[in-house]
Structures are given as structure tokens and as C-alpha cells.
C-alpha positions as CSV (number, residue, x, y, z in Angstrom):
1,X,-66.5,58.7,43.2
2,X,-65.9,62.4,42.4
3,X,-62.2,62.1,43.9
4,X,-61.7,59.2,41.7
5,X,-62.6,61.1,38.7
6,X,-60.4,64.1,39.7
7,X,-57.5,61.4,40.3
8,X,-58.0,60.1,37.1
9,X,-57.8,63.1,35.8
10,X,-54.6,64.4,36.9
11,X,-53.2,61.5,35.7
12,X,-54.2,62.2,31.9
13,X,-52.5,65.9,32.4
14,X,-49.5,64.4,33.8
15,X,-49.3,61.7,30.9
16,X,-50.0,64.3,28.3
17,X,-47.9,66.3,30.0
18,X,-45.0,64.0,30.1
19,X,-45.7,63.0,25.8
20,X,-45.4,66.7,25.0
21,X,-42.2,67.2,27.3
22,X,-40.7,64.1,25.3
23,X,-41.8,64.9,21.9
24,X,-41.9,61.5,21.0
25,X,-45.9,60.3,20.5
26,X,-46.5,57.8,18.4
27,X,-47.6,60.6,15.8
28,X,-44.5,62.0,16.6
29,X,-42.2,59.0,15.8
30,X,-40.0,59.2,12.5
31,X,-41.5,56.4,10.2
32,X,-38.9,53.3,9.9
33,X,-36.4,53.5,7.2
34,X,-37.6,50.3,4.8
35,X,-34.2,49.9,3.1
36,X,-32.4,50.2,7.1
37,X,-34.6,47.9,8.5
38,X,-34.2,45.3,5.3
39,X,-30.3,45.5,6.0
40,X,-30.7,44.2,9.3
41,X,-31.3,40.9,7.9
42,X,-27.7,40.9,6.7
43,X,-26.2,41.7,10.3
44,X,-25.6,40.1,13.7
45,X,-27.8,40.6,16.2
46,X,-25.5,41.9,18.9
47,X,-24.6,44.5,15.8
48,X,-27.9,45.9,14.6
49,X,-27.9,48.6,16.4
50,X,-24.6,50.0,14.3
51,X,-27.5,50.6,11.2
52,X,-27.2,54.3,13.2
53,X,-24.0,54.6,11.8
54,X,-24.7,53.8,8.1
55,X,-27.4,56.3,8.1
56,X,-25.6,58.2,5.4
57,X,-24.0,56.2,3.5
58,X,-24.2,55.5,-0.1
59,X,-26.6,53.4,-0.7
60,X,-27.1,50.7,-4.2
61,X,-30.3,49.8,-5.2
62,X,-29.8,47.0,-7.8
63,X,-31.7,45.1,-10.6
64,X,-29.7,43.0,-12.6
65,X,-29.5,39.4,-15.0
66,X,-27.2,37.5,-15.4
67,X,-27.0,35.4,-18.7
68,X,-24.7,32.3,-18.5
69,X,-24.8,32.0,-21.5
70,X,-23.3,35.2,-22.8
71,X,-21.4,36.1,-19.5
72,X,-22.7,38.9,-19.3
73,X,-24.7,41.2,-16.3
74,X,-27.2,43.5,-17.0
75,X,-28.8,45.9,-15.3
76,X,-29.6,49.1,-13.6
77,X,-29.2,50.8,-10.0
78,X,-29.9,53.9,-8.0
79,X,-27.1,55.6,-6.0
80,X,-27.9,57.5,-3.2
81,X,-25.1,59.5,-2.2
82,X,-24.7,62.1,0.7
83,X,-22.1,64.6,-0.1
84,X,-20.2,64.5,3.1
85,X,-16.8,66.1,1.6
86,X,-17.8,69.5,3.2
87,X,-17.4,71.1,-0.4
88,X,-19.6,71.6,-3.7
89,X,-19.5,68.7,-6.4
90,X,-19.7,69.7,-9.8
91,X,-19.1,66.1,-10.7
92,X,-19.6,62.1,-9.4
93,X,-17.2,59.9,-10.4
94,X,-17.8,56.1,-10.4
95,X,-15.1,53.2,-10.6
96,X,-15.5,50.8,-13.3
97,X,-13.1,48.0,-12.0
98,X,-14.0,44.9,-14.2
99,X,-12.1,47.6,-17.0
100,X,-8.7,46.8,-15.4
101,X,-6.1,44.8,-17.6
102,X,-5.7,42.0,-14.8
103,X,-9.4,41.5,-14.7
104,X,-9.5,40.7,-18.1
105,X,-13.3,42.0,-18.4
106,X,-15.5,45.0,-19.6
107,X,-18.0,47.2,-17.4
108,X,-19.4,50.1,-19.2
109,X,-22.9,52.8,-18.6
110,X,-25.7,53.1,-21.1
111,X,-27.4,55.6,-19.4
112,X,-27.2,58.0,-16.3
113,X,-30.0,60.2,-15.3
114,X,-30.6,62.2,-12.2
115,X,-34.4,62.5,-12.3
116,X,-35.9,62.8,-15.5
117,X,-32.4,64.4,-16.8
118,X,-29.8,62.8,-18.8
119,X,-26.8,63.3,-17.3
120,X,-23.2,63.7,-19.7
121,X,-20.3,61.4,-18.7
122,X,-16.5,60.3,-19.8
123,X,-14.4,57.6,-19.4
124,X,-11.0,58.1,-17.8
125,X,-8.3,56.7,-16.5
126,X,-8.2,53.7,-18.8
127,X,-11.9,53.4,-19.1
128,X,-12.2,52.4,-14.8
129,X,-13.6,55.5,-14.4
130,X,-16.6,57.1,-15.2
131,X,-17.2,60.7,-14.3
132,X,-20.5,61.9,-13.9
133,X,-20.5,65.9,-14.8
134,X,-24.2,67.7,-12.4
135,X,-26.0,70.0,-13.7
136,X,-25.5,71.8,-10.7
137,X,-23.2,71.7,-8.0
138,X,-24.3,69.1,-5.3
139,X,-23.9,71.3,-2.0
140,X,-22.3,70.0,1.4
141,X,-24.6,67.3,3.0
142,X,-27.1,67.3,0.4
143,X,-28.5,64.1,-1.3
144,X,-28.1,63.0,-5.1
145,X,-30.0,60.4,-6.5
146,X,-28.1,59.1,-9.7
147,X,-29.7,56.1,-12.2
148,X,-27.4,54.1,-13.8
149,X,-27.9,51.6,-16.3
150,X,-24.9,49.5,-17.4
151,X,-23.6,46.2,-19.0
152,X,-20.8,43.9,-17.8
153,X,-19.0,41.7,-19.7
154,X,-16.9,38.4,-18.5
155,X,-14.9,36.1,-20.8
156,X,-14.1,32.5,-20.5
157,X,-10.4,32.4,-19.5
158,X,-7.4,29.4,-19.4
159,X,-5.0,30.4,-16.7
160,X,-4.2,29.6,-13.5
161,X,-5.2,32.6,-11.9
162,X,-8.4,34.5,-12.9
163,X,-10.2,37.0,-11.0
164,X,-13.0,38.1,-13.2
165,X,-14.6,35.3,-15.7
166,X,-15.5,32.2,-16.5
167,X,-12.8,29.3,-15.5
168,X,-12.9,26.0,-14.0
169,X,-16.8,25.5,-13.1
170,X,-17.1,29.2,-12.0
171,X,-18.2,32.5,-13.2
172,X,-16.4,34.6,-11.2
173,X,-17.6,38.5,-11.2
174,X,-16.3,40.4,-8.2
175,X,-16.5,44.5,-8.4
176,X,-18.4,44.4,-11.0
177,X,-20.8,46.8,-10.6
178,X,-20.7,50.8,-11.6
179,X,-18.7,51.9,-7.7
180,X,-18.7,55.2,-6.4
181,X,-14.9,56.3,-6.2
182,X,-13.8,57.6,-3.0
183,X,-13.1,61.2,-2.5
184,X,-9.8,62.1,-1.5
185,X,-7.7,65.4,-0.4
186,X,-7.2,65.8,-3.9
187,X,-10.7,65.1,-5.2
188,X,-12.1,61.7,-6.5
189,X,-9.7,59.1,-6.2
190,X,-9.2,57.6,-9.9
191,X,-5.8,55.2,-9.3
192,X,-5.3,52.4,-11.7
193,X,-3.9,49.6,-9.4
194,X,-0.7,47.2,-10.2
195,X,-2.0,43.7,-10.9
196,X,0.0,42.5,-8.2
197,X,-2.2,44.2,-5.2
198,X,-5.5,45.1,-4.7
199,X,-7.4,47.1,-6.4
200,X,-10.7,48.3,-4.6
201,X,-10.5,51.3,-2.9
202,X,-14.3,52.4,-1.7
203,X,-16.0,53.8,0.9
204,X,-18.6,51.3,2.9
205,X,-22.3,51.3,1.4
206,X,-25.1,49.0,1.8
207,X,-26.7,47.1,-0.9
208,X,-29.6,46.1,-2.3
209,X,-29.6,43.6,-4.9
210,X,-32.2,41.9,-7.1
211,X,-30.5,39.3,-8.9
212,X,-32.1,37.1,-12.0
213,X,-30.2,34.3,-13.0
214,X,-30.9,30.8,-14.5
215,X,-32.2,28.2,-11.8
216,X,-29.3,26.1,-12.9
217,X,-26.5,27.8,-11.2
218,X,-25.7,27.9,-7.8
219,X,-25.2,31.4,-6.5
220,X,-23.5,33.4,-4.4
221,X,-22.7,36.6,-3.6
222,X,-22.0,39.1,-0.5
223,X,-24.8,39.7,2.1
224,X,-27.7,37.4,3.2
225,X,-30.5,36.2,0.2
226,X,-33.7,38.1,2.0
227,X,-35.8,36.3,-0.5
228,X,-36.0,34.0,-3.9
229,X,-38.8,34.7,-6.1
230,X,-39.5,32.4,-9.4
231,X,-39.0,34.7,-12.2
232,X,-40.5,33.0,-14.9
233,X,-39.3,29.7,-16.9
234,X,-36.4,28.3,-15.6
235,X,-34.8,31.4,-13.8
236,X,-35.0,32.5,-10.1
237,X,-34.8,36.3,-9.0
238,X,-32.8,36.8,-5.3
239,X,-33.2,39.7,-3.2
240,X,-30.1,40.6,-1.4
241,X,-29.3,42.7,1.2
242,X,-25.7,43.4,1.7
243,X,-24.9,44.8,5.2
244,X,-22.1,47.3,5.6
245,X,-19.6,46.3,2.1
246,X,-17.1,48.2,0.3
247,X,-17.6,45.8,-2.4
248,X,-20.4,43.4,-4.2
249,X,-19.2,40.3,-5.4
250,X,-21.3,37.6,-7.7
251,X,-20.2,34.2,-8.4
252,X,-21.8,31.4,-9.8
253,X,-21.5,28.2,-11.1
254,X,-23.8,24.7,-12.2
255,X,-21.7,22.0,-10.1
256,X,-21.1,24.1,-7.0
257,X,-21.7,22.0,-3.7
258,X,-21.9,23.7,-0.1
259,X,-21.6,22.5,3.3
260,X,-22.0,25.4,6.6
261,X,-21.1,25.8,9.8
262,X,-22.3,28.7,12.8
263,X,-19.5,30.3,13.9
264,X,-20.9,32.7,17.2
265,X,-23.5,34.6,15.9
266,X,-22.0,34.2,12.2
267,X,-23.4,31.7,10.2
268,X,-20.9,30.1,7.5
269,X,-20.9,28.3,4.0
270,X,-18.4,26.8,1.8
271,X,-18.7,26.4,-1.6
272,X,-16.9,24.3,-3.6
273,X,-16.4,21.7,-6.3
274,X,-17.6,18.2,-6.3
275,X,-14.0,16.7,-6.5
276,X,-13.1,18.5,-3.8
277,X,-15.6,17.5,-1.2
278,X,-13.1,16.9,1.8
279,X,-11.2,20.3,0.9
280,X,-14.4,22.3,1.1
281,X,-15.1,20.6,4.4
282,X,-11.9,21.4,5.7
283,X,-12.3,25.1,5.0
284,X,-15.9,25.3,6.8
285,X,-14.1,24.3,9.7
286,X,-10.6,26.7,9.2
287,X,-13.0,29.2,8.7
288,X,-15.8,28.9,11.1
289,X,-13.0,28.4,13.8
290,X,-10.8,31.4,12.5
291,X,-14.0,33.6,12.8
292,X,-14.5,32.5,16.3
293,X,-11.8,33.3,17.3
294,X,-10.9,36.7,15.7
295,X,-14.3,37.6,17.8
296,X,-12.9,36.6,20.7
297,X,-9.8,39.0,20.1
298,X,-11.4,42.0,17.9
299,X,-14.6,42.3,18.3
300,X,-17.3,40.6,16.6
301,X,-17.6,40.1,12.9
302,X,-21.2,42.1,12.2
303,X,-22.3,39.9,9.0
304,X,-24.8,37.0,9.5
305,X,-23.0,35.3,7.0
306,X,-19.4,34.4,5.6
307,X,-18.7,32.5,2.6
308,X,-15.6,30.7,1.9
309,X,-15.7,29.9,-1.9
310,X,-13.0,27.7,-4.1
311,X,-11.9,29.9,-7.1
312,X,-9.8,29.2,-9.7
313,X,-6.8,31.5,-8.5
314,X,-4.5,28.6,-8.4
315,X,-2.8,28.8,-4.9
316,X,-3.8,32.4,-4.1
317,X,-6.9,33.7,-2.2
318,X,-8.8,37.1,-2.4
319,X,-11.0,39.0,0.3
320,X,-14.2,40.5,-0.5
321,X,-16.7,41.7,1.8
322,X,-18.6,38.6,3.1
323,X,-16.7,36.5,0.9
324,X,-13.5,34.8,0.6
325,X,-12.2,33.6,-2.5
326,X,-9.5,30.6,-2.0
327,X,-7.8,29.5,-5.2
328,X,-8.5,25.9,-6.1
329,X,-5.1,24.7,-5.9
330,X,-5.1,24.4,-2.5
331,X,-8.2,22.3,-2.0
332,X,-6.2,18.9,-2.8
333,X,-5.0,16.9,0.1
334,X,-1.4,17.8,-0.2
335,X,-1.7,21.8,0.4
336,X,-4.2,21.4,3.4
337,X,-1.5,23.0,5.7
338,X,-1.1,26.3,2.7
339,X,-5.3,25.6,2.2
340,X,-5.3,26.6,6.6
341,X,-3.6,29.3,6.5
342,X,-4.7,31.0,3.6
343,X,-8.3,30.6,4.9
344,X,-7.4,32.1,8.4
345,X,-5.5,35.2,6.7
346,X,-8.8,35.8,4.1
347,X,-11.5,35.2,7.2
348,X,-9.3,38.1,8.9
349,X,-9.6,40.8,6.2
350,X,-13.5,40.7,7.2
351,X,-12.3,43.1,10.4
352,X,-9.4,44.7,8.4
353,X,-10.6,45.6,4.8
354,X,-14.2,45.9,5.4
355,X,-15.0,46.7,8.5
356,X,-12.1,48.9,9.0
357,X,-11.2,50.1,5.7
358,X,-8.0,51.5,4.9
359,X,-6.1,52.4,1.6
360,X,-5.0,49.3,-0.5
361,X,-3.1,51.5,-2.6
362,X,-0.7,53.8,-0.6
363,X,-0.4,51.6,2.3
364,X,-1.2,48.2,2.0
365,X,0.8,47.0,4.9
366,X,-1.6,48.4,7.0
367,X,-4.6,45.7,6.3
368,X,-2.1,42.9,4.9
369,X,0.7,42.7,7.1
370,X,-1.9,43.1,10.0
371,X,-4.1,40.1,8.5
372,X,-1.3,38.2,8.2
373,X,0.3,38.5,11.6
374,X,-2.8,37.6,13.6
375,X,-3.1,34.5,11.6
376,X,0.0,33.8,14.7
377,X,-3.1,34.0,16.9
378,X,-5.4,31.2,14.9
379,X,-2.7,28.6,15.1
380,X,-1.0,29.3,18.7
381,X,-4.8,29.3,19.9
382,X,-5.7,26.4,18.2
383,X,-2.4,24.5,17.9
384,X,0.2,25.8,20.6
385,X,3.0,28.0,21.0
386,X,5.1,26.2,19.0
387,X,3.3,26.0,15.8
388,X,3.1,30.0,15.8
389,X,6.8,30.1,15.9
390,X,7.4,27.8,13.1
391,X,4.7,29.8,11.0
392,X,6.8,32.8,11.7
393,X,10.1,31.3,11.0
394,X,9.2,30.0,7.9
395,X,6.4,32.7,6.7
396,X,8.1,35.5,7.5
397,X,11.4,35.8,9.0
398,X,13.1,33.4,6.6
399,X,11.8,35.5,3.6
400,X,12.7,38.6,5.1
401,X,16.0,38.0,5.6
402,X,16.0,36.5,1.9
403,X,15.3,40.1,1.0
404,X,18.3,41.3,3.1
405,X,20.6,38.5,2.1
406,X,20.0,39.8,-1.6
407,X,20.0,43.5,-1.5
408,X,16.2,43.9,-1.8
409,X,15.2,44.9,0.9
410,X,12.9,48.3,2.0
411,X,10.5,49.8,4.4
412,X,7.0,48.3,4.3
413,X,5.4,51.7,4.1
414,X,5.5,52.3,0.7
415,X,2.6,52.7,-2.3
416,X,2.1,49.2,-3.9
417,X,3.3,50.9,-7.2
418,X,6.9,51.5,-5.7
419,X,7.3,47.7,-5.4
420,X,8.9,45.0,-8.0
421,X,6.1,42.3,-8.4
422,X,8.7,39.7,-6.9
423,X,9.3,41.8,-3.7
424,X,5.5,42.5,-2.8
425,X,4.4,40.1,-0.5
426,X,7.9,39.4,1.0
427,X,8.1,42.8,2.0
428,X,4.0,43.8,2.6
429,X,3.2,40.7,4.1
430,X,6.1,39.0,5.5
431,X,8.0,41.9,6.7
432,X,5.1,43.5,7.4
433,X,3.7,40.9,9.7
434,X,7.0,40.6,11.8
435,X,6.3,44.6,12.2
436,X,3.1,44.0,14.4
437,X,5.4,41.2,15.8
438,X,7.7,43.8,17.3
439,X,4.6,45.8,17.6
440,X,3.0,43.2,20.2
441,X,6.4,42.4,22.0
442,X,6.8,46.0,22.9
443,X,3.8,46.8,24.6
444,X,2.5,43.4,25.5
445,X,-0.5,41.2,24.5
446,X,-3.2,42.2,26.5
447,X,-2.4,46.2,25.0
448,X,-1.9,44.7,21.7
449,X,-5.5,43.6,21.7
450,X,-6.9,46.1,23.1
451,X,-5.4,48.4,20.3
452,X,-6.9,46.5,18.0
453,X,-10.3,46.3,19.6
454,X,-10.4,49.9,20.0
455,X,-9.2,50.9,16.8
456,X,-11.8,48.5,15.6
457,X,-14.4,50.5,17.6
458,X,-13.5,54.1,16.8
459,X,-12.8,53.6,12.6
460,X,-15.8,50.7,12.2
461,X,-17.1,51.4,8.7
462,X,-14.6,54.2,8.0
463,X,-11.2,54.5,6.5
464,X,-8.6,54.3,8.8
465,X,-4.8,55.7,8.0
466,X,-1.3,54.5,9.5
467,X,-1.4,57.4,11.9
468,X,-4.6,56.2,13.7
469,X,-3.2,52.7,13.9
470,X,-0.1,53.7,15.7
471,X,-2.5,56.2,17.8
472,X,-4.1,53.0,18.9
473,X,-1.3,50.6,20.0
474,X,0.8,53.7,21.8
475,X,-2.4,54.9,23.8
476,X,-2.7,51.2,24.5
477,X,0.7,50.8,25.5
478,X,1.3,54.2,26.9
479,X,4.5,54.4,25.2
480,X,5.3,56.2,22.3
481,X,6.0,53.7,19.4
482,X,7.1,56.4,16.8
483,X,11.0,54.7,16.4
484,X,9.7,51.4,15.6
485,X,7.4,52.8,13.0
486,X,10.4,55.0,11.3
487,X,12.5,52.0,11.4
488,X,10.0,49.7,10.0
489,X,7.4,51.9,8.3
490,X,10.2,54.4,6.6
491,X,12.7,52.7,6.5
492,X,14.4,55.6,8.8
């Protein structure tokens, strides 16, 4: 008995022993982040685990209405930011995008208060920017807190192509909350985009959203609906978490219909319009079969959910995180080839635009020439060699050589700004993609996948410039790729 006793308790001091060594008692254990473990909702479950890598980033806590009937958004949100710049900030700058003359809208603050202070800010750069001036400088890794109240403002637009109102059965309001701008060499990045290329250039963030909007309206946004909450009347209140987003997009409308699909571990809808039942069907299944196979090749997609929504862009298509707008044009049975391919080249900017950011400005060739090449992949792994060809021939090859034929021709590398409307997506996207052609066929395709896989893996979540792209296909290779890129890049 008294041996068993002494057993016993050596075996508490060795336990005790062993919890002191590890520092990690269950008094010792760091309470669970709320707003982290929320997020995970909005991920994959193989791709939980990278809420260690979004620690510190900024982080939107939202409460907004939207009135139909006005088209407008109100509300308010808290910004955490971490200053990760490695310098003081005197001043936070936020992006007001819905201001930009091809979105046709208004975004404007009431308020900003840091605490109980009122803080002083100024429009620039053509009203999309807001600049936030601290009352004292916001030191290297420490955390700001910044409420913002603001007001957004659509309008109800006839033309083919709108990207921010009401049109066609949809209020469409991507971007349109207050954005922190990204921080540059230079300081906060303030660029007022050509209307002919995109025009978001953030940082990823998470989101949390509550959203009030009348019961009426079908909507949807980016991220994963964590609940829906009555909110008196006839209106409904949905708590959103985003996942990782450079973006937030809201879109809603009374007669949208949706059909969904799982794709791996993905689970995705598409929304459209009731005359365009078959259409909408047809891009569930281009897009649930693009997104498996991108996984296959990349790396998976980490959202729990991908939306493919009908817009009224005509025949054009826009990414956002989460979200893919396709214009409405294409949902008709005659432009189901052009309604294919568009969807495969949106679902891909989920791995190059928002997982792997990069800048849409300065070089867009590096996420849409990329996109559009391995839309090669969808159709010669669903279709066959052949098809891939002809989608080159025609897509790319014959439009580039248009470009030579008429003296228009130049290197893909170039700031959106430096190209003629007319020129940009022969050049960017055409051109471009026959660069990561010549890319692949120089190094092979098991190298050119593994590039991409890697470089998925080492910029996930960050911004990624040309240099660390090429870094990723010549280690792949092991060759140096550097003429290719002058010849095609430069123009050297």
C-alpha cells in the first residue's frame, strides 16, 4: 500500500513536472481569438490551419443597411490595422473606390474616431482617397483601431456594361466599402486606375460583416453567411464572415435564382436570372469543374464557397474575392462557348488575385495573362489536346500577330496606364498568355506546375511581384529564364 502511494506520487511530480517544463496548462493557454475562430467558417477544412498566417492582418468589422429603395449602404466599421511597414505613420489612408468615374457611384465618411477622438481627414486623389491624419505617430508593429462611419451611394444605370449600380434585375455594389490603401515604397498607394483595367489594389484582410437588407432581395456577397437573424418587419440582418479577401463585394437583386454544386472541398452557387435558367446551370458546372481542377494543379482554393453570379457587364466578366461576376450577355445559348471560357478564366483569378495578390496597376500581366493561359489547362483536361490549341490559335496567337501586322505591338510588362484602351487585352491577355506558353515549353509541365504551386505556397495572402514569379519557374526549371522575360516582359 505504502509503495503504491509513493508510486503515485512520483507520478504527480513528474506530470507537474513535465506542465511546468511545457508552459502550456490549461491556465496557461492563450484564450481563442473569437473573430479567428468565426473566420474559419469561411475556409476549407484542409486550409484552416493558414488562420496563423492572417494573424495580423487588417481586420473589418462591419454593420451596414442596405436600402433598395434609395440605393444606398449605410453604415459603420472598425479597422484594425497592424503597422507592419517597419516605420512611423503619421497618417492612414483609405480607398474610396465606388468614387471612380467608371463606377459611376459615390462613397464618402461621416465620421472617423480613434477611441473617443475625432479624427481630421481629406479627400484626395479625385475623392478615392481618404487620408486619415493620427494624432500621434502609429509606431512599427503597433495596433490602431480606427471607426469609420460612411454612406454609399449607387445609381440606376442604362448601359451595357455597369460595374457599380443598379441595372438589369441587380444592384451591383463591389468595393464599396471605406478600404485601407496599400503602403508602398513611396508611402500609401493612392493611383486612380484607367477604366479599362482593374482597379483594386489591397492588401488581404478578413471580414466581418453584418448586413440588413430587405427580406425581398436575394443576396450575395463574398465569404460564407455565419448566420441570418430577422431584423424586424420585413428585413433580415446576415452575419458574414469573409475568409482571407482583398475585397468585399455586395450584390443583390429580387428575381435572382440559384442552383450549386461541391467542387472538392469548395462548395459553389450560381446566381442568375430567371430567363436564363439553362445558362446559370451551365456555369455551376464550368465553374465547379474549373475549380476542381485548378486544385488539382495549384493547390487548393481555401474558400468554402465560390459564387458565379450573372451581371449586367454585357460580355465581360469581373473577379472579386469569392465572387465572379459574368456579364449577362453571355448567358444566352449562342455564347455558351465565350460564357465557358470566361467562367474558367474568372474561377482562376481566385489563386491569382486573391490568394496571391499582385499589382493590378503596374503589372497586370502578371495575374491576367497567367489566368488566361491556364484556362489551356481547363479545356485540354476536359476536352483534349486539340481544343487547347484552337483556344490558343484563335485567343491569342491570332490577335497577337494582329498587333504585329499593324504596328501596335509592345512588351506585356508595362503599367495599364501606358496602354491605348484598344490594345489592352490583346497585349495583357493574349500576348501575355502565349508568354507563360513559352514559359511552360521551356522548362516542361511538370516544372511549370510546380512553379506555380510553390509560388502559390511561399506568397499565399501576400503580394507577389514579377521578380518572385520568374524566381519560381527558373528554380523549377533550373534554368535561368531571364531572356525570355526581356524579350517578352521588356520588350528587350
Amino acid at each position: 500500500m505504502k509503495r503504491g502511494v509513493a508510486a503515485l506520487a512520483v507520478l504527480i511530480v513528474l506530470w507537474c513536472g513535465l506542465v511546468w517544463l511545457s508552459g502550456c496548462g490549461p491556465d496557461d493557454a492563450p484564450p481563442p481569438d473569437p473573430f479567428l475562430e468565426r473566420q474559419r467558417a469561411a475556409l476549407v477544412p484542409s486550409c484552416q490551419d493558414d488562420l496563423a498566417l492572417l494573424v495580423g492582418v487588417p481586420r473589418y468589422v462591419v454593420t451596414a443597411t442596405l436600402n433598395a429603395a434609395d440605393l444606398t449602404l449605410t453604415g459603420r466599421q472598425t479597422i484594425r490595422y497592424v503597422n507592419r511597414t517597419g516605420k512611423p505613420l503619421r497618417d492612414i489612408v483609405l480607398r474610396l473606390y465606388p468614387n471612380l468615374p467608371q463606377y459611376i457611384g459615390g462613397l464618402g465618411l461621416d465620421e472617423v474616431r480613434r477611441g473617443e477622438k475625432v479624427l481630421e481627414w481629406s479627400y484626395e486623389a479625385e475623392d478615392t482617397a481618404a487620408r486619415v491624419i493620427l494624432p500621434q505617430p502609429l509606431a512599427p508593429q503597433e495596433t490602431l483601431a480606427l471607426d469609420v462611419e460612411f454612406h454609399a451611394k449607387a445609381q440606376a444605370i442604362n448601359q451595357d456594361y455597369v460595374l457599380y449600380g443598379q441595372a438589369r434585375g441587380l444592384l451591383s455594389l463591389p468595393s464599396t466599402l471605406p478600404l485601407l490603401a496599400t503602403f508602398g515604397a513611396d508611402g500609401w498607394r493612392v493611383d486612380i486606375a484607367e477604366s479599362h483595367g482593374d482597379a483594386v489594389l489591397a492588401d488581404v484582410a478578413l471580414f466581418e460583416v453584418r448586413l440588413t437588407a430587405p427580406e425581398t432581395l436575394a443576396v450575395v456577397t463574398t465569404g460564407t453567411v455565419f448566420t441570418t437573424t430577422r431584423a424586424g418587419g420585413t428585413r433580415l440582418t446576415y452575419h458574414i464572415v469573409s475568409g482571407p479577401a482583398r475585397d468585399f463585394g455586395i450584390l443583390a437583386g429580387p428575381e435572382l435564382r440559384v442552383v450549386q454544386a461541391q467542387a472538392d472541398e469548395t462548395t459553389v452557387y450560381s446566381y442568375y436570372q430567371p430567363a436564363h435558367a439553362d445558362g446559370g446551370r451551365a456555369a455551376l458546372w464550368q465553374a465547379a469543374a474549373a475549380l476542381r481542377i485548378y486544385n488539382r494543379l495549384f493547390g487548393p482554393c481555401p474558400l468554402a464557397e465560390f459564387k458565379i453570379v450573372e451581371a449586367p457587364l454585357g460580355v465581360r466578366g469581373m473577379e472579386y474575392p469569392g465572387l465572379s461576376l459574368i456579364g449577362d450577355g453571355l448567358y444566352a445559348p449562342a455564347n455558351r462557348d465565350d460564357l465557358e471560357f470566361l467562367v474558367a478564366h474568372e474561377v482562376g483569378h481566385q489563386w491569382w488575385y486573391n490568394l496571391v495578390g499582385n499589382d493590378p496597376l503596374l503589372s497586370p500581366w502578371q495575374d491576367e495573362g497567367l489566368t488566361e493561359y491556364n484556362t489551356a489547362f481547363y479545356y485540354r483536361l476536359l476536352y483534349g489536346q486539340a481544343r487547347a490549341a484552337e483556344l490558343k490559335r484563335v485567343r491569342w496567337t491570332i490577335p497577337t500577330e494582329s498587333l504585329v501586322k499593324r504596328g501596335r505591338d509592345a512588351p506585356i510588362g508595362k503599367p495599364v496606364a501606358d496602354y491605348p484602351a484598344a490594345d489592352y487585352e490583346a497585349i495583357v491577355y493574349a500576348k501575355g498568355a502565349l508568354f507563360f506558353d513559352a514559359i511552360r515549353q521551356a522548362i516542361g509541365d511538370e516544372a511549370y506546375f510546380k512553379a506555380l504551386r510553390t509560388y502559390r505556397r511561399d506568397y499565399a495572402y501576400r503580394i507577389a511581384g514579377p521578380a518572385d514569379l520568374l524566381r519560381a519557374f527558373e528554380q523549377a526549371g533550373g534554368r535561368p529564364l531571364d531572356a525570355l522575360y526581356r524579350q517578352w516582359v521588356r520588350g528587350e
